[in-house]
Phi, psi and omega in degrees: 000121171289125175301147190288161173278115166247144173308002190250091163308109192230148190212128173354142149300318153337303174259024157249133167165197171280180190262013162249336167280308200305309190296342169275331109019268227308286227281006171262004180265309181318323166274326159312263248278343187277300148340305208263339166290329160305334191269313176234025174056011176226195182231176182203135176266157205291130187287353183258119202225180215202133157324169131202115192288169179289152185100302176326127192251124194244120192277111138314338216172118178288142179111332173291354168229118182264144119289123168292319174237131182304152151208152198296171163182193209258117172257054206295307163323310197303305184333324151000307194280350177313270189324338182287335182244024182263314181284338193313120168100355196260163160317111154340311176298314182280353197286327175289315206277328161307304159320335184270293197273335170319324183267352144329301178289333168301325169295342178264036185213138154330285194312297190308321158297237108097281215299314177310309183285319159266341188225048198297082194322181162280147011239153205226045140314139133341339161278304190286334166284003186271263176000298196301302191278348166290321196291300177327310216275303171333290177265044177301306204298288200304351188252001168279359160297335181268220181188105226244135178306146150211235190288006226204077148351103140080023150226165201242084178289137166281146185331293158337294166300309206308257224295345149300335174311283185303285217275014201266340156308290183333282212294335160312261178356326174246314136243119202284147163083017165295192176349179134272289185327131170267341156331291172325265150008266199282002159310283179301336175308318176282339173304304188298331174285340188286338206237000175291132193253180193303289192344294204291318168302310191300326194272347164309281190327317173312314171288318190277359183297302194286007175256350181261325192288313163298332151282317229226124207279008205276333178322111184297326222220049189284334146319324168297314197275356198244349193250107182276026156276337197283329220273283196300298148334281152340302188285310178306327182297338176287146170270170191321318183294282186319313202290001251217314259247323167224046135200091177300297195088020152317078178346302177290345169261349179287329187279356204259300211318293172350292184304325192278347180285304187302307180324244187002291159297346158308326217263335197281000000 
């Protein structure tokens, strides 16, 4: 159930702070949600939740805001650490069907949207990324308040830039020449990615390939990796799990597919 909406943005309290408190924090919460879900099959959110005034800079990513003298502020990444202590305790057997709802329930709260939408854990399907980015679009007005840190060391992108940032090979990719609003944008991306068929990922994918290839100088065999009989193939050759695994058309896992393509052609 999605938590109701307010004009007021509020975020675990957990996660402000120095990086040695939020982590003992995250992960001593991580095992409370681990508990209370063996105990009632569900999550609940934290009773201690926090203002985040409009302005407020919100660290996405270690390393975007340096201090000479450490001060607490909203450490958002860290929620990361969430995951390392959410099985304790748990079944082996039981850890998917937790993982599954836990991130149900992070989508019905800003931050858990928010936390999906940048730092989108596996597996980064086309089902799931769509889920992920609906959730976003929900709470877009109120997370348009802060001001978020991310790879670009010591500027504060508005919501907007962050997901142009992330997200614009994608949402180019699946539709090209779409909106400007990247709101807009990625709304239709979600449509078309909830309703998508292999085809329809394949020919995503296809588009976002010569835009990854061209950034990134480490590609040995980049004419090769740009050629799309050579693609097409390669995709077709993956099974259901992999291919299910990118496709999204998530930049960071199509460029990690890529790389492991270039190796494989090194070796030949």
């Amino acid at each position: 159930m999605t938590a109701p909406q307010s004009p007021v943005l509020e975020f675990p309290a957990m996660l402000h702070g120095l990086t040695g408190a939020v982590l003992r924090k995250v992960r001593a919460k991580g095992q409370g949600w681990a508990r209370e879900y063996l105990k009632t099959g569900a999550f609940t959110q934290p009773r201690q939740m926090l203002q985040v005034p409009p302005g407020e800079i919100l660290e996405m990513i270690s390393g975007a805001e340096f201090d000479v003298v450490p001060r607490p502020r909203w450490r958002v990444h860290l929620f990361a650490d969430i995951f390392s202590s959410l099985n304790e305790g748990v079944p082996k057997e039981e850890r998917q069907r937790l993982e599954e709802a836990f991130e149900v329930f992070c989508l019905s709260t800003p931050f858990g949207a928010l936390y999906h939408a940048v730092s989108p854990p596996p597996p980064r399907s086309a089902e799931r990324m769509a889920r992920r980015l609906a959730a976003l679009l929900r709470f877009w007005d109120v997370l348009q308040g802060p001001r978020y840190a991310y790879r670009v060391p010591d500027t504060h992108h508005t919501l907007d830039d962050l997901m142009d940032f992330i997200y614009r090979k994608t949402l180019e990719a699946w539709c090209p020449g779409g909106p400007v609003s990247v709101r807009e944008h990625m709304a239709l991306t979600v449509a078309r990615m909830s309703h998508s068929s292999r085809e329809d990922c394949m020919e995503a994918v296809l588009r976002v390939v010569p835009a990854l290839v061209e950034v990134d100088a480490e590609f040995k065999h980049r004419e090769v990796l740009s050629d799309p009989g050579f693609l097409r193939e390669r995709l077709s050759a993956l099974s259901p799990r992999d291919f299910e695994k990118i496709s999204s058309a998530y930049t960071y896992t199509m460029t990690m597919q890529l790389a492991a393509w270039d190796r494989e052609l090194g070796r030949h």
